[in-house]
N, C-alpha and C positions, 0 to 999 in steps of 0.2 A: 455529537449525539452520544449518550451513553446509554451504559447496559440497561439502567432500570427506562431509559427511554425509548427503545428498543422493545422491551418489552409489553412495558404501558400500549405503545402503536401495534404491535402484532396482536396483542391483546382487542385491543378497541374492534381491527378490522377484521381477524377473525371469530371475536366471540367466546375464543375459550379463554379458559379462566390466565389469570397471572400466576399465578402459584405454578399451571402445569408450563408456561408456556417458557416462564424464565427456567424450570426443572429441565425442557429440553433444549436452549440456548446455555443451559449449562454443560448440558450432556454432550452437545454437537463442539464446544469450545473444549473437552478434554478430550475428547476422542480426535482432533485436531494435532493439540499438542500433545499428544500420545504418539500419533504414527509418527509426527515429524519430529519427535525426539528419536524415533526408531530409522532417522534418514525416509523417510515415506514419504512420497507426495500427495496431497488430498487435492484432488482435482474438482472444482465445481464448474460445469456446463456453464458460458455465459455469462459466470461471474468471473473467475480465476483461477490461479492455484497458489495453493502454501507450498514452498518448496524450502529445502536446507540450503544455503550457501557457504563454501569456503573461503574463507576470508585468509590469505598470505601471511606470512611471518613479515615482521616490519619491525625498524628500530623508530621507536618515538624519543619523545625530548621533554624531561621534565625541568621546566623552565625555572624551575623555582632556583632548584640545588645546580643549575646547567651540568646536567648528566644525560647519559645514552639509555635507552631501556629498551632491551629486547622484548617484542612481544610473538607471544608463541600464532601459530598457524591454530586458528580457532572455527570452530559453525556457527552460525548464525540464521534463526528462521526469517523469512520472508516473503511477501505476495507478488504474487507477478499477475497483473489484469487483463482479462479475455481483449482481444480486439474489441468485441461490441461495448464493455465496458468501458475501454478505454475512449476510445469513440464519442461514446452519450457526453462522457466526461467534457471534451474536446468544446461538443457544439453547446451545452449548455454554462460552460465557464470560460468568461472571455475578458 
């Protein structure tokens, strides 16, 4: 599913316009990536949360030239899903 389909649907079911509704699925996705570029967790009840991850320093392999490449210790954003979402997940894909 994508954004403009996402939209279209919260559209349809609630009635307000697309114009405001993508302006605040806009609003809600940089306010997102706003705290959790600031290390913040954006907690939603029920559904999940965005959190930062540390990812380790590692030497990878570029296979081309067979050389060593150190890669530095980096962040990475990620979602982690409520039990209950996890769950729905569980019993309705099998």
């Amino acid at each position: 599913m994508t954004k403009a389909e996402i939209v279209k649907e919260i559209s349809r079911k609630t009635g307000i316009e697309r114009t405001v509704v993508e302006a605040t699925i806009e609003a809600f996705m940089n306010s997102v990536k706003e705290h959790i570029s600031n290390k913040e967790t954006v907690s939603l009840r029920g559904f999940g949360n965005f959190i930062i991850k540390k990812r380790a320093a590692k030497i990878a392999r570029n296979i081309s030239k067979n050389t060593a490449i150190q890669l530095p210790a980096h962040f990475i954003p990620a979602f982690k899903p409520s039990k209950k979402f996890s769950e729905k997940v569980k019993k309705s894909v099998k």
